[in-house]
C-alpha positions in Angstrom: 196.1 -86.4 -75.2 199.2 -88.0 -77.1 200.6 -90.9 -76.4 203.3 -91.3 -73.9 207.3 -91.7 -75.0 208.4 -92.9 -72.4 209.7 -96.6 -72.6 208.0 -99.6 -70.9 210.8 -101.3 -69.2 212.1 -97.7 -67.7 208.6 -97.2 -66.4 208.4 -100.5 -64.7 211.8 -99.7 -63.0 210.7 -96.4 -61.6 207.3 -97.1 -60.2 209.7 -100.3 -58.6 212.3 -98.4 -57.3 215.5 -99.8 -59.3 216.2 -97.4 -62.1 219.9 -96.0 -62.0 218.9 -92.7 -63.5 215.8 -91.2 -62.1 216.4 -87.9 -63.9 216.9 -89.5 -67.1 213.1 -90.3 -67.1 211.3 -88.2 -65.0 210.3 -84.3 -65.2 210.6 -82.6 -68.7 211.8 -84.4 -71.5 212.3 -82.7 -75.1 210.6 -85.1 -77.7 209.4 -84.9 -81.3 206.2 -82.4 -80.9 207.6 -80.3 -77.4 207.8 -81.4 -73.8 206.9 -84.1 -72.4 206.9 -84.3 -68.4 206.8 -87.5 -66.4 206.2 -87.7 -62.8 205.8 -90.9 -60.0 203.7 -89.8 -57.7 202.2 -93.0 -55.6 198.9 -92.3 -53.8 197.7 -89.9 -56.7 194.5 -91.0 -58.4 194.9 -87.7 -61.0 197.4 -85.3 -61.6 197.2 -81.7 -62.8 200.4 -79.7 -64.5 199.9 -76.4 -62.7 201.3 -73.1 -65.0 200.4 -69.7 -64.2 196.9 -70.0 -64.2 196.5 -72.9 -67.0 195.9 -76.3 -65.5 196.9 -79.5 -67.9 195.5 -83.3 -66.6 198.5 -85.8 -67.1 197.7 -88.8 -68.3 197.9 -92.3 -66.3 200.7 -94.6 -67.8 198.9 -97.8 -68.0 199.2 -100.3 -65.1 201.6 -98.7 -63.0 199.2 -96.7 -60.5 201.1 -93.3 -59.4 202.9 -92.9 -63.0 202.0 -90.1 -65.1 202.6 -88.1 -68.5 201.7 -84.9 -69.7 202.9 -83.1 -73.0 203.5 -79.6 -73.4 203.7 -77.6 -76.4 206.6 -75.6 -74.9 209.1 -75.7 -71.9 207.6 -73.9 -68.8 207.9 -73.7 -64.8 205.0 -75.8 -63.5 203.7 -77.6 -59.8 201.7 -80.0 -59.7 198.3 -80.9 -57.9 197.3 -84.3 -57.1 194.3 -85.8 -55.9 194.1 -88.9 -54.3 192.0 -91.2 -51.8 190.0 -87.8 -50.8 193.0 -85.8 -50.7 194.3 -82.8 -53.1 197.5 -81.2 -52.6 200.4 -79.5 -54.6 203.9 -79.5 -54.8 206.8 -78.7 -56.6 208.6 -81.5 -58.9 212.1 -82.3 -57.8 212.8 -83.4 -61.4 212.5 -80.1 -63.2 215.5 -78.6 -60.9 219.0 -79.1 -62.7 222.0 -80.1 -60.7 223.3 -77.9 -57.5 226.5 -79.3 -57.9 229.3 -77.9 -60.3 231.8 -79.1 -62.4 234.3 -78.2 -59.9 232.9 -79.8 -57.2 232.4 -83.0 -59.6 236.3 -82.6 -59.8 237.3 -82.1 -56.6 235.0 -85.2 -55.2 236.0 -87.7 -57.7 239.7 -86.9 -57.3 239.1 -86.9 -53.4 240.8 -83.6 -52.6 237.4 -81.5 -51.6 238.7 -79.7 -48.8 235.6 -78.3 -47.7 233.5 -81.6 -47.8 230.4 -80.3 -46.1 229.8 -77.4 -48.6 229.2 -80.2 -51.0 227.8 -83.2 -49.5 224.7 -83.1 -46.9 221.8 -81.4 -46.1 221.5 -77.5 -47.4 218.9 -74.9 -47.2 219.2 -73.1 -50.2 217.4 -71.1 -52.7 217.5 -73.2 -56.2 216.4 -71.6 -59.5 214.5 -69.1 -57.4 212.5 -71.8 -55.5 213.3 -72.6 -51.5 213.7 -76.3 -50.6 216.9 -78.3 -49.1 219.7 -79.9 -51.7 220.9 -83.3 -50.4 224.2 -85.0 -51.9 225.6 -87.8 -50.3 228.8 -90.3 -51.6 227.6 -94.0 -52.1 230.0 -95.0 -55.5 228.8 -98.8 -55.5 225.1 -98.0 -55.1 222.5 -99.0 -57.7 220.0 -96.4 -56.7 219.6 -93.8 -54.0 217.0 -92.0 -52.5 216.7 -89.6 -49.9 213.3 -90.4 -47.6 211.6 -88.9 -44.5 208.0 -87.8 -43.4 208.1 -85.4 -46.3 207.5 -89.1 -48.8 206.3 -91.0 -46.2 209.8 -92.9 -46.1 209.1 -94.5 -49.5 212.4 -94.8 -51.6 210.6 -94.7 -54.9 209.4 -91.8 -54.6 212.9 -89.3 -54.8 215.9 -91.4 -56.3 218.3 -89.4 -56.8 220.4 -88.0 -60.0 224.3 -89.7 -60.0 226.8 -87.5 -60.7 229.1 -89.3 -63.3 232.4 -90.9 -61.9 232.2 -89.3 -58.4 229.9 -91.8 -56.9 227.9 -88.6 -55.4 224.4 -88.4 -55.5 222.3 -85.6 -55.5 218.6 -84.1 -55.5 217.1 -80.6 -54.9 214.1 -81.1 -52.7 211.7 -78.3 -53.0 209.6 -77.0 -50.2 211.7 -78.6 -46.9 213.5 -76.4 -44.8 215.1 -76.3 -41.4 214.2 -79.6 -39.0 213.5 -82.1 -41.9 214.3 -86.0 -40.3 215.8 -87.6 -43.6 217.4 -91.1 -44.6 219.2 -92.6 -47.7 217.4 -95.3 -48.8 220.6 -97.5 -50.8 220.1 -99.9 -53.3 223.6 -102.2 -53.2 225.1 -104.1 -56.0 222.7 -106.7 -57.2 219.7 -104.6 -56.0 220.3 -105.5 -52.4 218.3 -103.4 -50.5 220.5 -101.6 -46.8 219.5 -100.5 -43.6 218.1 -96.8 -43.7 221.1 -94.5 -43.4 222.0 -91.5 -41.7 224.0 -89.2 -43.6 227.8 -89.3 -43.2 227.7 -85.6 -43.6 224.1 -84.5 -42.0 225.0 -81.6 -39.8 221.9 -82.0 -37.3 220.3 -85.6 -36.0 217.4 -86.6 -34.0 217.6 -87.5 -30.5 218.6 -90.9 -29.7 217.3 -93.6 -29.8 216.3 -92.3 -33.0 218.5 -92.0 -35.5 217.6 -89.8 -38.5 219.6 -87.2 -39.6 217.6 -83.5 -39.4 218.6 -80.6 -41.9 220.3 -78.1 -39.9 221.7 -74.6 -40.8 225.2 -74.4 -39.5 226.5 -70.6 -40.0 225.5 -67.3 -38.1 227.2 -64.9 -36.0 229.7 -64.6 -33.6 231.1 -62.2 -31.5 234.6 -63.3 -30.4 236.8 -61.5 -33.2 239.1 -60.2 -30.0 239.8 -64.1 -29.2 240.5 -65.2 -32.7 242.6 -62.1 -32.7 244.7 -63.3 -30.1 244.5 -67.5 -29.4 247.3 -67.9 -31.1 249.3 -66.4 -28.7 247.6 -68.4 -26.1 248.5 -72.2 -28.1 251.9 -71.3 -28.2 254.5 -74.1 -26.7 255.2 -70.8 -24.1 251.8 -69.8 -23.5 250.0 -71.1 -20.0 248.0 -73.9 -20.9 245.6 -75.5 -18.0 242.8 -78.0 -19.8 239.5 -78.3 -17.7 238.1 -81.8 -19.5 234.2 -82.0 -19.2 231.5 -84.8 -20.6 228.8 -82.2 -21.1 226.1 -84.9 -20.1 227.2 -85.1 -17.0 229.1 -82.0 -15.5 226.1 -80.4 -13.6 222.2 -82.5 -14.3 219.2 -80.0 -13.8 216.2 -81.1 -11.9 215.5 -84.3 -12.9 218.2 -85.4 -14.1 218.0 -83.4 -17.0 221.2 -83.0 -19.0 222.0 -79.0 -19.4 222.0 -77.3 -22.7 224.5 -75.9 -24.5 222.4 -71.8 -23.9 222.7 -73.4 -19.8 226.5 -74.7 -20.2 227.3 -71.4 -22.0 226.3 -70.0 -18.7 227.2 -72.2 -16.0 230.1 -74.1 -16.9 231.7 -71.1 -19.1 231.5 -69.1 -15.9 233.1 -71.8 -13.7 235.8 -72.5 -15.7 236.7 -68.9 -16.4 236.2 -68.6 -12.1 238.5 -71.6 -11.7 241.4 -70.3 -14.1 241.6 -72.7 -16.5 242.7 -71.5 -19.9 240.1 -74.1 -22.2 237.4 -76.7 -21.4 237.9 -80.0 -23.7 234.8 -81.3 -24.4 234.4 -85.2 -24.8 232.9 -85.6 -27.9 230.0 -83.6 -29.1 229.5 -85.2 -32.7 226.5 -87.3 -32.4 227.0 -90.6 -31.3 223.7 -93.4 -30.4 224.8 -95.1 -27.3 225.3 -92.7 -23.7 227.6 -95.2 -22.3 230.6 -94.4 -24.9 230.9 -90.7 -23.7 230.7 -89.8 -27.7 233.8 -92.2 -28.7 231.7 -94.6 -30.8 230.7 -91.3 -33.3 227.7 -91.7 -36.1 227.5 -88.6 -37.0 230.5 -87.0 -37.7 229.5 -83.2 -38.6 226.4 -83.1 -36.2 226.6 -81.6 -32.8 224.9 -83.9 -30.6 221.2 -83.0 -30.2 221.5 -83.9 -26.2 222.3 -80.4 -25.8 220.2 -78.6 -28.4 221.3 -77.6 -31.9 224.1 -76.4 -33.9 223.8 -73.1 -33.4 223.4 -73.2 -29.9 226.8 -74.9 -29.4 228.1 -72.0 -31.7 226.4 -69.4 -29.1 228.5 -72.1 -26.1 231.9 -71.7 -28.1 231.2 -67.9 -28.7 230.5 -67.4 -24.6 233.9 -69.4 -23.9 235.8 -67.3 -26.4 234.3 -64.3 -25.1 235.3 -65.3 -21.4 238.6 -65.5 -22.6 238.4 -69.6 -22.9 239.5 -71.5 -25.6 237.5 -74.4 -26.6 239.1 -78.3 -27.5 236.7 -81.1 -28.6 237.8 -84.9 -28.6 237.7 -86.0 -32.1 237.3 -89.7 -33.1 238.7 -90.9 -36.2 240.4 -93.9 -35.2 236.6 -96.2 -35.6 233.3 -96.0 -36.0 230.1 -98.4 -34.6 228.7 -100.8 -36.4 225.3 -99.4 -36.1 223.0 -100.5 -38.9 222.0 -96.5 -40.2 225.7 -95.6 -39.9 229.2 -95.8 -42.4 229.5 -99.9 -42.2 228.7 -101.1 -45.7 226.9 -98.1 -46.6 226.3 -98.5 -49.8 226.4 -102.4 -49.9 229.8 -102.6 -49.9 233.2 -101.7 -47.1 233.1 -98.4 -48.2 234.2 -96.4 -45.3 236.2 -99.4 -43.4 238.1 -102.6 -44.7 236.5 -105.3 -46.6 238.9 -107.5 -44.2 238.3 -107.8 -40.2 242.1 -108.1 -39.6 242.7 -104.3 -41.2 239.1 -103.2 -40.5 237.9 -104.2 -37.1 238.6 -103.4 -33.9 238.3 -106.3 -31.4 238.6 -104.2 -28.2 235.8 -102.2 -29.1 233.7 -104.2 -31.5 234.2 -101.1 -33.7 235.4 -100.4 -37.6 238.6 -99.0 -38.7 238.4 -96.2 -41.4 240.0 -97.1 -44.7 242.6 -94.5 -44.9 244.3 -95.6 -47.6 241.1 -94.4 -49.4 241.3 -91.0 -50.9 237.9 -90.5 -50.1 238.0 -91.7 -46.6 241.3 -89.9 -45.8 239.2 -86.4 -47.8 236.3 -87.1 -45.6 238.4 -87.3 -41.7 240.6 -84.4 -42.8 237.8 -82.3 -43.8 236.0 -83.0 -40.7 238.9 -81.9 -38.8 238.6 -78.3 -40.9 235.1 -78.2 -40.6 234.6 -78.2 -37.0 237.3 -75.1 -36.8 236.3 -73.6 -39.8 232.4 -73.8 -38.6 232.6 -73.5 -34.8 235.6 -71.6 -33.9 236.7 -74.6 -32.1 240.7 -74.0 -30.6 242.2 -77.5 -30.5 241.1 -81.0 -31.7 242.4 -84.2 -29.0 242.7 -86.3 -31.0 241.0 -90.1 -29.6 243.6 -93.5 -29.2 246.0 -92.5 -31.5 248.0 -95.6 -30.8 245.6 -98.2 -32.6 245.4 -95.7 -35.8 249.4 -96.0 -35.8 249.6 -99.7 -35.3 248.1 -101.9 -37.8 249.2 -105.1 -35.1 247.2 -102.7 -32.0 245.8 -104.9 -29.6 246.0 -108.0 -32.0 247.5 -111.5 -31.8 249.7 -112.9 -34.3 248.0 -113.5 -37.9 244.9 -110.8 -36.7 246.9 -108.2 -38.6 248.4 -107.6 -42.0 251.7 -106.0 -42.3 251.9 -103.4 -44.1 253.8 -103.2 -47.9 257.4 -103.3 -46.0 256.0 -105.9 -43.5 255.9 -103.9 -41.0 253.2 -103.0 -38.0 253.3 -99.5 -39.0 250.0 -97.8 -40.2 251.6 -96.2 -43.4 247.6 -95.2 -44.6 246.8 -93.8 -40.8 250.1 -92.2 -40.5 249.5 -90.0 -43.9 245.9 -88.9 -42.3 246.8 -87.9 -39.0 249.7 -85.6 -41.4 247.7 -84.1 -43.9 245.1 -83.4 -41.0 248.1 -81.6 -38.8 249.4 -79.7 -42.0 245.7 -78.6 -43.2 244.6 -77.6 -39.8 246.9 -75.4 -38.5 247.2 -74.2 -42.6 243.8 -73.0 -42.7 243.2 -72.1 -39.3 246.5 -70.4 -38.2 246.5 -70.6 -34.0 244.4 -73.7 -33.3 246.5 -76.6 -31.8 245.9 -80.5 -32.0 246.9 -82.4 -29.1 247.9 -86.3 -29.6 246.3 -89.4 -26.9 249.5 -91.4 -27.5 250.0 -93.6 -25.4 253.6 -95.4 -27.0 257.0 -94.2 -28.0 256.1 -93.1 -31.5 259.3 -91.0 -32.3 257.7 -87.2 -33.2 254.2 -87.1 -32.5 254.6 -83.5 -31.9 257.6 -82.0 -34.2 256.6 -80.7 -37.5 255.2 -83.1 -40.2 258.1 -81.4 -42.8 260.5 -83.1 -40.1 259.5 -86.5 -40.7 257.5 -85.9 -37.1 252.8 -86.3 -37.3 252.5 -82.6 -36.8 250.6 -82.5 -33.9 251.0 -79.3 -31.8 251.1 -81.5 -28.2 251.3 -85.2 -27.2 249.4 -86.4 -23.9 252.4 -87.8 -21.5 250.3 -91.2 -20.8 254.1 -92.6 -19.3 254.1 -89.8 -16.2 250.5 -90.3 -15.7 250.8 -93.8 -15.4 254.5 -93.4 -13.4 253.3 -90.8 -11.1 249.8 -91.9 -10.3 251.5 -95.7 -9.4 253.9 -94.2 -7.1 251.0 -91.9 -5.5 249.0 -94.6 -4.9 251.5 -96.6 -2.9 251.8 -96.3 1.2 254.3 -93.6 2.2 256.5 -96.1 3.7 257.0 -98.6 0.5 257.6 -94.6 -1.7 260.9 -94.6 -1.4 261.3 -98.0 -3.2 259.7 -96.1 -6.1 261.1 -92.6 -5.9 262.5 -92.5 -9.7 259.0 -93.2 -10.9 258.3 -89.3 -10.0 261.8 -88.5 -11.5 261.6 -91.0 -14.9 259.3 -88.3 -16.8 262.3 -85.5 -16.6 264.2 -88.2 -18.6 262.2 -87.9 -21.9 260.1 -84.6 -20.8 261.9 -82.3 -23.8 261.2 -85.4 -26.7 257.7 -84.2 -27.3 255.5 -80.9 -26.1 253.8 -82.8 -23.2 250.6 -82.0 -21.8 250.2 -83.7 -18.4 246.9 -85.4 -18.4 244.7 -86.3 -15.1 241.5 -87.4 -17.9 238.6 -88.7 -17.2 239.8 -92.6 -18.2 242.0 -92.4 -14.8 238.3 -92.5 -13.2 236.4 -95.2 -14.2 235.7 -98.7 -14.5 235.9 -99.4 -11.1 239.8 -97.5 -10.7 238.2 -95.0 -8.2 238.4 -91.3 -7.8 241.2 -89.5 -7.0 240.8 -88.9 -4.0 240.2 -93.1 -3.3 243.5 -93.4 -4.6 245.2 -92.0 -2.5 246.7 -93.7 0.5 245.6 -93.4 4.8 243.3 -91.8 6.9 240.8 -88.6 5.4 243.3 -86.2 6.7 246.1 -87.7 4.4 244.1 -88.9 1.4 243.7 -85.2 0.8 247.2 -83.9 2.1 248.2 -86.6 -0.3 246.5 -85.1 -3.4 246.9 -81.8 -2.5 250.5 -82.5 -2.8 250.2 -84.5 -6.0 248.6 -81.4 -7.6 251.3 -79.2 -6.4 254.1 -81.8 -7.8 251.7 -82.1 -11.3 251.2 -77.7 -11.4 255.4 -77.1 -10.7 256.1 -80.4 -13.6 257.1 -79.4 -17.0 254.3 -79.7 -19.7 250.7 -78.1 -19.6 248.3 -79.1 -17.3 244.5 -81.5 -17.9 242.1 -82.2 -15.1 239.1 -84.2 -15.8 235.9 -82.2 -14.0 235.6 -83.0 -10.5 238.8 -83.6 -9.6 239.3 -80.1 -9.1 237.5 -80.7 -5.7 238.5 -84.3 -5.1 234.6 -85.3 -5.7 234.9 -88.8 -3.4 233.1 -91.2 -5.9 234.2 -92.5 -9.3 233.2 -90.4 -12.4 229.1 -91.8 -13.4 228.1 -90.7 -16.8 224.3 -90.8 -16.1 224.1 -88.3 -13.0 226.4 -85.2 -12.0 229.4 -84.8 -10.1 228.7 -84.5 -6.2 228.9 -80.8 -6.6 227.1 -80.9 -2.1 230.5 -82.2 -1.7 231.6 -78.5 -1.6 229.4 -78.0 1.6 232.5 -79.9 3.4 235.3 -77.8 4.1 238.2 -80.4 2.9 236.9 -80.2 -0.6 236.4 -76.4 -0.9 239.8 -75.9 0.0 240.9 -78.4 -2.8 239.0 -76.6 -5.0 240.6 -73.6 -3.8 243.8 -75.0 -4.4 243.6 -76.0 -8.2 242.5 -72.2 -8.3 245.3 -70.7 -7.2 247.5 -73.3 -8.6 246.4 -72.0 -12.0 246.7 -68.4 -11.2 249.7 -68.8 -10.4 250.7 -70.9 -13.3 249.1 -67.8 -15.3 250.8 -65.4 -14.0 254.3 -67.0 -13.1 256.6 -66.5 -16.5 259.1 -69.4 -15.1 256.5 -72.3 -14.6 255.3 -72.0 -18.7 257.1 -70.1 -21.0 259.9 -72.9 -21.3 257.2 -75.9 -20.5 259.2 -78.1 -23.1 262.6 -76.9 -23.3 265.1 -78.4 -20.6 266.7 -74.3 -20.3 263.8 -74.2 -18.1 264.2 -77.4 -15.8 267.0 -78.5 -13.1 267.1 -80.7 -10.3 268.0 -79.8 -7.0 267.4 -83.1 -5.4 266.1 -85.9 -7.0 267.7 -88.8 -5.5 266.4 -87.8 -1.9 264.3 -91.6 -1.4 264.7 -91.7 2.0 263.2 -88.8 3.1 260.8 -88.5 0.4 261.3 -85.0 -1.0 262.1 -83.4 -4.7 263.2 -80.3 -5.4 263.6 -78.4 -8.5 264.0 -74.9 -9.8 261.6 -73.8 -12.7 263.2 -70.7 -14.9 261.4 -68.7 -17.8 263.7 -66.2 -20.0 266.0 -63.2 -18.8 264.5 -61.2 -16.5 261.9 -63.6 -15.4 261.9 -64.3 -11.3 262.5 -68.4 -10.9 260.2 -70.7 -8.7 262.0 -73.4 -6.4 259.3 -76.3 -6.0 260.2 -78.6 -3.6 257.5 -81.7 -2.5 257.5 -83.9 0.4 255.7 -87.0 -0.1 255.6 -88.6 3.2 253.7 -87.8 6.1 256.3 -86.5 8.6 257.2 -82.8 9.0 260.6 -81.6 8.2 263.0 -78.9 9.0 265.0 -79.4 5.2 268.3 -77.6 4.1 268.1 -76.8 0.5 270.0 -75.4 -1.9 268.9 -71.9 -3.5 270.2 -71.1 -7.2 270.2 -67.4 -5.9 271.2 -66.1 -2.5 268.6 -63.8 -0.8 264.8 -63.9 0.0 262.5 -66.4 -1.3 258.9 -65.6 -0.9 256.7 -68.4 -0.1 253.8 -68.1 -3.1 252.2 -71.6 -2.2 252.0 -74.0 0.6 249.2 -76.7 0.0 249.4 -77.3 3.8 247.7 -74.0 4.2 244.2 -74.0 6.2 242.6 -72.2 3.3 243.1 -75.7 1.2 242.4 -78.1 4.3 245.8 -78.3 5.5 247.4 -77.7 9.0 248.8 -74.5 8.2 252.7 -75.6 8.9 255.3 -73.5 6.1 257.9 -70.7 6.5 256.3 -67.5 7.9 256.1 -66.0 3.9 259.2 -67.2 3.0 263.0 -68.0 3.4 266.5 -65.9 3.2 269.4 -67.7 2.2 272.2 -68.4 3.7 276.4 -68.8 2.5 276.4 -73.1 3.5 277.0 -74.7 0.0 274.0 -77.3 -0.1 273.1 -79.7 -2.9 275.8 -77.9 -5.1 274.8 -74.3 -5.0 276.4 -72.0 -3.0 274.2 -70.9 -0.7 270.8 -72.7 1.2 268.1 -72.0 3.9 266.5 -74.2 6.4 262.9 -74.8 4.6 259.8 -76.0 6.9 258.1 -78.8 4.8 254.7 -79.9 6.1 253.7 -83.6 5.7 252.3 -84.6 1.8 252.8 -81.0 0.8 254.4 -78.9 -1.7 255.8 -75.9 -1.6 257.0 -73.1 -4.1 259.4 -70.6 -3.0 259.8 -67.5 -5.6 263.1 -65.3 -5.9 262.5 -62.1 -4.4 
């Protein structure tokens, strides 16, 4: 056999697991008298070229044990066979394969404008120069060498470094012979040869279940059956359309024996039913992307494209979204890309250096949460967040993106003391870099996936976090209205007899409720850590703890903005929310919280069906007081009005615990029909209210011309409908 080509000094660094350019040196090499091919192959003791039916013995390179040469006369497809310690098997080489990658991808990624990240980076199955394996391409620009390891090479990074792709940073390899299920890693060699933590991929699309932490090759498309939804949602995100949010944590909605977390097949069943039975227009999902520690709910995110594998896989939460779609429910999942965990096989230092987040703690960590901040100004950071954003509509059908603490993305001094932050370029506290993101993911959303909606947690007076991002505004299509939730709940939780030293906080919302297209959130942060339920915030005995949130609900339902409940509010479950077991559903064996499930079902029905309590949500055409300044005796009153045509709704609340017999003034003369009481018995209440309805009389009351005596039951609300 000839003598080998190949260099000393490039051998040394392969069989050591340093050299830069793997492909450079092994597989088939033109030289002087025809091929040579060079292969690493630790654990073999002899090595066969396998072509057709011709078998060729490589040749050992001297004193590096695993490191063989073989010439050929001429260029040919080839396996090999190894024997070794007893064994024999065959494979295909990795280093024959050309790139998968194109020159347009190479482009696109090294200008930072791939749109579609995930078609190019991560884990594919794929058919490659007519031979089945999985192509893995991952972005690590300061990295000395990468590999990609997993059972398949024993976890040994010299055995598959893979081939750089010029400027980009991007590394890639074709893999023959893996398929679907494949735990992987990148093994990262950092500037100077330092050696990091096995990582996870920043765009694997499957993972293993925690506490493990590999990423698994996943296949992401199939079929779906909900054209007739994506036909119409756009209708149904509109600032008119009905919008009533039913938030869930999937771990924790309903357990199975054993307190066994559901799948996404059971949830597609059990919770998709529910909330269709409830009336609820979408389920928001706390985050689904994979995420290692239970007690964050999904807001400290690893894994970015993955569905969490606490449910099942990817394309069982595609068959969850396609059941909601096909019940008529829209789908929203939280989305985090305000931070990220410092977990060693995640984004910090991932390739040896602050490539995801800041090099400095005062722009790059986030104290509150022990977390790291995305380097936005980054055109690679900001391509990989907005392209996450596209891919879970693009790849799941998902309706809306909520997008997580919004606040500390805009606010570069969020949470911090003086000198913990660094101003930006016009000294400022304004996140330019964040700001720019959270735009060019609004404009490229709703862009490419016209009738989706993306709903802002804002919890500040940042001017325009829901007008149009070609109006100086973020672009978002809603904003959470954190100021009423915190106003109202305060006042609710206050005795009756101090609320009329706090009346205007129910009122203060109106003042600002047409700045922003509000959502009116009840989420699953107002229960927890230790703030109680619902229910145990409201004030006196059991009879009026629930009068009391019945009425709340009633006030909430009749408010301007679209409605969010957090699961098990809906039937005033008694203890605070626990992650780790499911909501009390045996509370509904007690008849005080059937009926308040009752109630939030016929509280979205008839904000379904009633044209004047959503179709002008956020426009003030659709809003006016009849009395707001009543402190004394408790009560608010207010007319709701939809376009021409469209019957209006009187809502009128008494929040103390006395009955009354209330003259109030009617914008039209005639019968009102009573279309909700929550002092009915069917909800719990005493079944007090106006005998189906009122008929106006000519006594000029609260400035309209006409009025009627109306009944109002202690901590109720009542809605009385024209005609």
């Amino acid at each position: 056999m000839a003598e080998t080509t190949l260099d000393r000094g490039a051998a040394e660094a392969i069989a050591g697991g340093w050299h830069g350019d793997p492909f450079g040196v092994l597989g088939p090499h033109k030289v002087a008298r025809g091929w040579e091919v060079r292969a690493f192959v630790p654990g073999a003791e002899r090595l066969w070229l396998v072509t057709g039916r011709t078998e060729v013995e490589a040749m050992p390179y001297p004193g590096l044990p695993g490191l063989f040469t073989c010439t050929l006369a001429r260029k040919a497809t080839y396996r090999f066979r190894a024997e070794g310690h007893g064994n024999t098997w065959q494979f295909d080489d990795p280093y024959r394969f050309g790139p998968v990658l194109g020159e347009l991808d190479e482009y696109l990624l090294g200008e930072g404008s791939h749109r579609r990240l995930w078609q190019a980076l991560g884990a594919h199955v794929m058919c490659h120069e007519g031979v089945d394996g999985v192509h893995f391409a991952v972005w690590a620009p300061n990295a000395e060498r990468v590999s990609v390891v997993g059972d398949f090479n024993v976890w040994d990074g010299r055995r598959n470094p893979m081939r750089r792709r010029g400027a980009t940073g991007v590394w890639e390899i074709f893999m023959p012979g893996l398929g679907e299920g494949v735990a992987y890693k990148y093994e990262i060699r950092g500037p100077g040869g330092a050696v990091m933590p096995l990582k996870a991929d920043p765009v694997g699309f499957g993972s293993e279940h925690p506490p493990a932490t590999a990423s698994v090759v996943r296949t992401i498309r199939g079929d779906w059956h909900d054209k007739v939804w994506m036909d119409s949602r756009a209708a149904r995100h509109g600032i008119d359309a009905p919008i009533s949010v039913y938030e869930v944590h999937l771990g924790s909605w309903r357990r199975a024996p054993g307190n066994r977390m559901l799948s996404y097949l059971e949830l597609a069943d059990q919770l998709v039913d529910y909330a269709a039975e409830m009336g609820f227009t979408h389920i928001e999902c706390l985050p689904v992307s994979e995420y290692p520690f239970d007690g964050s709910w999904g807001y400290q995110p690893v894994g970015m494209f993955a569905p969490t594998i606490r449910h099942g896989t990817p394309s069982e939460f595609r068959a969850f979204v396609d059941a909601a779609h096909r019940r008529g429910l829209g789908v929203i999942l939280d989305w985090v890309p305000g931070h990220f965990p410092t977990d060693p096989h995640g984004l910090g230092r991932f390739d040896g250096t602050a490539l995801y987040e800041h090099e400095d703690p005062r722009e790059g960590f986030h104290q509150d949460w022990n977390t790291l901040i995305y380097n936005y100004g980054r055109v690679e950071v900001k391509n990989y967040l907005v392209s996450n954003a596209l891919y879970w509509l693009e790849e799941y059908h998902i309706d809306g993106l909520r997008v997580d603490a919004v606040a500390s993305m805009l606010y570069r001094d969020y949470s911090r003391k003086p000198g913990e932050w660094i101003p930006n370029k016009d000294g400022g506290r304004e996140n330019y870099e964040a700001i720019d993101v959270l735009r060019s993911m609004n404009v490229t959303a709703y862009g490419d996936c016209p009738g989706i909606m993306t709903i802002a947690e804002e919890s500040t007076a940042f001017p325009g976090v829901s007008r149009p991002a070609n109006w100086g505004g973020l672009g978002f299509g809603f904003k959470w209205n954190m100021g009423w939730m915190n106003d109202t709940l305060s006042y609710m939780q206050k005795d009756p007899i101090y609320r009329k030293y706090h009346h205007h906080q129910m009122t203060f919302g109106l003042v600002y409720a047409w700045s922003e297209n509000y959502i009116l959130p009840i989420s699953h942060d107002e229960v927890v850590h230790g703030k109680g339920s619902m229910l145990s915030k409201m004030p006196g005995n059991a009879w009026e703890r629930f009068a009391n949130l019945r009425a709340y609900y009633g006030f909430m339902w009749a408010h301007p903005g679209k409605k969010l409940l957090f699961m098990g509010q809906e039937f005033a479950q008694g203890a605070e929310w626990n992650h780790n077991r499911s909501l009390d559903w045996h509370q509904l064996d007690i008849a005080e919280h059937r009926g308040m499930q009752s109630l939030v079902r016929d509280l979205n029905r008839i904000y379904r069906e009633t044209r004047a309590l959503h179709v002008n949500d956020t426009r003030p055409e659709g809003f006016a007081w009849i009395e707001s300044n009543d402190a004394e005796a408790g009560v608010y009153a207010w007319v709701r009005k939809g376009e021409e045509g469209d019957r209006p709704v009187v809502a009128v609340v008494n929040m103390t615990p006395l009955e009354r017999q209330y003259r109030l003034g009617l914008p039209h003369p005639g019968k009102w029909t009573e279309i909700l009481n929550t002092d009915a018995a069917i909800y719990g209440g005493g079944n007090r209210g106006n005998l189906g309805g009122v008929t106006t009389e000519p006594t000029p009351w609260h400035g309209l011309p006409q009025s009627a005596l109306v009944t109002l039951p202690p901590l109720s609300a009542v809605y009385l409908q024209q005609g």
